[in-house]
C-alpha positions in Angstrom: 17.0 46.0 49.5 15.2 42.3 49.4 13.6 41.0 46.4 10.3 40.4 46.4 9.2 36.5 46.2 7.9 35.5 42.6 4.5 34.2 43.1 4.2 33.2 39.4 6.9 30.8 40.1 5.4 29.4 43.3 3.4 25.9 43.2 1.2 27.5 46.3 0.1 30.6 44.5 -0.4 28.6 41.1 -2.8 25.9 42.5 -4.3 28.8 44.2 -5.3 30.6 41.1 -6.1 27.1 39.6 -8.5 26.6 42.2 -10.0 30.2 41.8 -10.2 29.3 38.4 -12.0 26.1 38.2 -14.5 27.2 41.0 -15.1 30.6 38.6 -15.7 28.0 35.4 -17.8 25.8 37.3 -20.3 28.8 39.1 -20.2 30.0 35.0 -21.5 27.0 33.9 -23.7 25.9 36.6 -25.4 29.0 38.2 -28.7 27.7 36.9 -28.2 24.9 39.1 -27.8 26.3 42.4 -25.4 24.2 43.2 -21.4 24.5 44.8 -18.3 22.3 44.1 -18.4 20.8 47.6 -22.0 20.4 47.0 -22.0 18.5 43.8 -19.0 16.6 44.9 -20.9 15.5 47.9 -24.0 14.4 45.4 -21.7 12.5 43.6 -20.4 10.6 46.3 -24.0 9.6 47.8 -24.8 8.5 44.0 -21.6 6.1 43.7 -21.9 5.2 47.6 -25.6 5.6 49.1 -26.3 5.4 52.5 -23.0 6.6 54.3 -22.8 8.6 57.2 -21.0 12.1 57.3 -17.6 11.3 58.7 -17.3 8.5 55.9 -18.8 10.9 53.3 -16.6 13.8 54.1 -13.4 10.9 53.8 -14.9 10.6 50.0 -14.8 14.1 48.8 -11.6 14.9 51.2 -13.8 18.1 53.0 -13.8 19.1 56.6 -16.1 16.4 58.2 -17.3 19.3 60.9 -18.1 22.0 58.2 -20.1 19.2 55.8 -22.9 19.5 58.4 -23.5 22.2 57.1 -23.3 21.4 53.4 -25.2 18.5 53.8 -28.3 20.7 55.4 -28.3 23.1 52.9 -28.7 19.9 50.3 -31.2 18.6 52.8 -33.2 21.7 52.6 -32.9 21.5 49.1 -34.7 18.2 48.8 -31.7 16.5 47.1 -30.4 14.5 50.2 -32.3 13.4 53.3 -31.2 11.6 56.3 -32.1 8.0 57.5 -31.9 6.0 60.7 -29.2 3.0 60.3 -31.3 -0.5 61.1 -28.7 -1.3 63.4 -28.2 1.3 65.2 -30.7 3.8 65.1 -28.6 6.6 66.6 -26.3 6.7 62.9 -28.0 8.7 60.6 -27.3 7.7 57.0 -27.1 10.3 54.4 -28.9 9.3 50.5 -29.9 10.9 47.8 -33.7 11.7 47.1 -35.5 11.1 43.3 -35.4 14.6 43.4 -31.8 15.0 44.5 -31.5 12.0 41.6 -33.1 14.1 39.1 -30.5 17.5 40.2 -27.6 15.5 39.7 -29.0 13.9 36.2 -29.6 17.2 35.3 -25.9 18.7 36.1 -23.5 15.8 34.5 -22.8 17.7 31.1 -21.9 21.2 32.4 -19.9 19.3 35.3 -18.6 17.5 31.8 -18.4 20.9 30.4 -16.6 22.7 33.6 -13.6 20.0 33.6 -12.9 20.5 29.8 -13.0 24.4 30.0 -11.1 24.1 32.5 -7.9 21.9 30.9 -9.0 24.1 27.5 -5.6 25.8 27.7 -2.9 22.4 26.7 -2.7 20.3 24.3 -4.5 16.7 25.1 -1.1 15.4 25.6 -0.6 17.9 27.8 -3.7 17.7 29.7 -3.1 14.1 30.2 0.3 14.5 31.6 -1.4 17.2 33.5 -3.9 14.9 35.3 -1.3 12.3 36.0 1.1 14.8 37.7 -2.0 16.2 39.7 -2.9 13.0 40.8 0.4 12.0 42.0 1.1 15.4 43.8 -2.5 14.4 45.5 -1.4 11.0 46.1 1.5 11.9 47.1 0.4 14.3 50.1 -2.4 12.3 51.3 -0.1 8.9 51.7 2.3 11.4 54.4 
């Protein structure tokens, strides 16, 4: 008989459960927003970075550049985003926030606050620091192969 794998020792299945996690904290604290992870990472990025195209802004928030159409539209039809013609080349669309898409994001920054705290609520601050560090290495780590 073959032992069964022990998932609650494997790095795959915990980040998995992490990510299940954080996404269930962050609908929790944000359903009154209307708003997704992807979607609120992608706000983010146009705020620190306006007027980027999609390829570039799906390099920022490290998503799927041919599924953030879609993402994007859905913050488009939102009013929070809308697309404008580059002045060099009028082909590029670039991608910026609205006032009102200005406003949303305003509006969102302490639950956002809120969700990451929940969400390292479990350790220690020591703990959650050496946490982030080892996250952002692993992260680091796998993006630079």
């Amino acid at each position: 008989m073959t032992h069964s794998f022990d998932l609650a020792a494997a790095p795959g299945h915990l980040i998995r459960r992490a990510h299940q996690i954080s996404v269930a904290i962050f609908n929790e604290h944000l359903s009154a927003a209307d708003v997704t992870p992807v979607q609120f990472a992608i706000l983010n990025a146009l705020h620190d970075t306006p007027g980027v195209d999609r390829i570039t802004l799906a390099k920022h928030v490290a998503f799927d550049p041919a599924t953030s159409g879609s993402v994007i539209g859905r913050l488009e039809s939102k009013g929070w985003i809308e697309r404008r013609a580059d002045e060099v080349d009028r082909r590029r669309k670039l991608l910026v926030l609205t006032p009102q898409g200005l406003r949303a994001l305003a509006g969102m920054q302490s639950a956002v606050a809120a969700v990451q705290s929940t969400i390292l609520s479990p350790l220690a601050p020591t703990e959650q620091a050496q946490f982030m560090q080892l996250l952002s290495r692993l992260v680091a780590g796998h993006e630079a192969a």
